[in-house]
N, C-alpha and C positions, 0 to 999 in steps of 0.2 A: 438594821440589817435583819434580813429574816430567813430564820434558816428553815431549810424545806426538807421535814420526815417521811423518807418517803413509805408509803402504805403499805398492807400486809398485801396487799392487790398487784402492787409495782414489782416486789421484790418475785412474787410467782408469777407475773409475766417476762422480767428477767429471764428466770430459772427457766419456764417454759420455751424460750426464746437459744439458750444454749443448747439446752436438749435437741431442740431440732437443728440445730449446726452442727453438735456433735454426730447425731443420726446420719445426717447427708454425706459426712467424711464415714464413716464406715463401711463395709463390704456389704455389697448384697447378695444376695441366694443366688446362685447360679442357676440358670432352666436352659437346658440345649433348646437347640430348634432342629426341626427336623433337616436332615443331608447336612448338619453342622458339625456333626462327631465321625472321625472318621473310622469305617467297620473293618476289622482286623477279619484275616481267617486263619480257623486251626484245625490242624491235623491232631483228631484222640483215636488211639489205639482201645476196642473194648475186648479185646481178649482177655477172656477170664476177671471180668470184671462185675462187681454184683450190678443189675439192674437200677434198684431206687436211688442208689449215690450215685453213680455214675447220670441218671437221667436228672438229679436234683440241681449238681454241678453244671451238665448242659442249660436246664434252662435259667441259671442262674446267669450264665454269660449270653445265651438268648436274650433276656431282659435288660443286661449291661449293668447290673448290680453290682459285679466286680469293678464297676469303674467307678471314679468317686463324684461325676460327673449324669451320673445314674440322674432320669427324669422319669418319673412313672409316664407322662402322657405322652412320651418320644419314643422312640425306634432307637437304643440307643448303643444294643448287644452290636455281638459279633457274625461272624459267620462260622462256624463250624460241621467239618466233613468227619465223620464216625466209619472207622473200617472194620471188618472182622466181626459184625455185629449178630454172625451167628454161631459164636462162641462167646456171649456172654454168659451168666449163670444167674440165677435165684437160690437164696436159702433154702436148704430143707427138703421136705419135697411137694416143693409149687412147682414144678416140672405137669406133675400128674396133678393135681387138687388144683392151682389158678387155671379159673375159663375166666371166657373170656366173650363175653356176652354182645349181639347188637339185631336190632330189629330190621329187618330188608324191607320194611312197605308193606309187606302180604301179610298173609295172617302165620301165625307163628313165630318164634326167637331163635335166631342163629345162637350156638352154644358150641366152644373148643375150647380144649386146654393148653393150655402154655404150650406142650411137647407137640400137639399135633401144629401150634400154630408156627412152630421155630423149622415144623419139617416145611410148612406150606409158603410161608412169606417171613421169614427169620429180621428183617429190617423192623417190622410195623411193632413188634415187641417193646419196641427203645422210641421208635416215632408216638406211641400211643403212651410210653409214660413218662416222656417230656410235656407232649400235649395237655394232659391232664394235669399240670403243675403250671405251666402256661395261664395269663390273663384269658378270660371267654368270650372274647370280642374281639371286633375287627385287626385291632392292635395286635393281641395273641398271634391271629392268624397269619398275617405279617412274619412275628418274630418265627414263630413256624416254619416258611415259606428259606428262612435262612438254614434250616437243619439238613444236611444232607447223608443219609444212613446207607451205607453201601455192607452186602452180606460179606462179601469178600475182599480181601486184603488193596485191590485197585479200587481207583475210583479216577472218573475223565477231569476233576479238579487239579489239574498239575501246574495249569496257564495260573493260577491264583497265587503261587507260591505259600501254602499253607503250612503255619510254624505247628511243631512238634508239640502235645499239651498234654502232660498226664493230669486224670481227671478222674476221676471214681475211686478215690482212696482215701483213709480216714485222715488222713495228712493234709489234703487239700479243702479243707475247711473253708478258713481265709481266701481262697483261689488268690 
């Protein structure tokens, strides 16, 4: 009778052979697909709320990071509507020192400061510094197109039913 050793060759094709059975029973990475996640909308109050947290928090739910379901190359945020947004504030005094710079096509540079820009269009404050923390591509533009900044306390989003969110505070870290 002959007994049969089997090779250093057999036994790592073995090994090799479980590994990949163990592999196929495991979880796999989760990737949404786009219109797969469904978009919640929120109602944030920024009265008296600083600027950079409060815009950091938006586009963090913009992107859908708060979710754990988060896909970089998906749509995967929320919607959220911003009331009061001409009662936010900045530190210090960036009121008078932050301008606020952009080129119009002609020759020369449009230039305003914080204060004259809160008297002229008080929304674009909080739209330009989510924007700027936003992806710079088509995607961004998208998550974007979901921000809604209203100066004053209404806004015609009521048919949405949009949940209550405090949002720009050193608590909401985590969201």
């Amino acid at each position: 009778m002959e007994v049969i050793i089997p090779s250093r060759n057999d036994r790592a094709h073995r090994f090799a052979e479980t590994k990949k059975s163990e592999k196929n029973m495991m979880n796999k990475t989760f990737m949404a697909k786009p219109g797969e996640v469904e978009q919640r909308w929120w109602l944030v109050d920024a009265n008296e709320k600083k600027v950079g947290r409060l815009a950091s928090d938006i586009a963090t739910i913009l992107m859908g990071k708060h979710r754990p379901t988060y896909t970089p190359h998906v749509d995967t945020g929320d919607y959220i509507v911003v009331v009061n947004a001409e009662k936010v504030e900045f530190g210090g005094n960036k009121w008078q020192k932050k301008e606020y710079r952009w080129y119009t096509g002609y020759t020369g540079l449009k230039v305003e400061t914080a204060e004259k820009r809160r008297d002229r269009r008080p929304s674009l404050i909080l739209e330009e510094a989510v924007r700027r923390m936003l992806p710079k591509n088509k995607l961004g533009r998208s998550m974007l197109s979901k921000l809604k900044v209203y100066a004053g306390p209404d806004h015609p989003h009521v048919a949405q039913q949009p949940e209550s969110k405090e949002l720009g505070t050193r608590s909401t870290v985590g969201v």
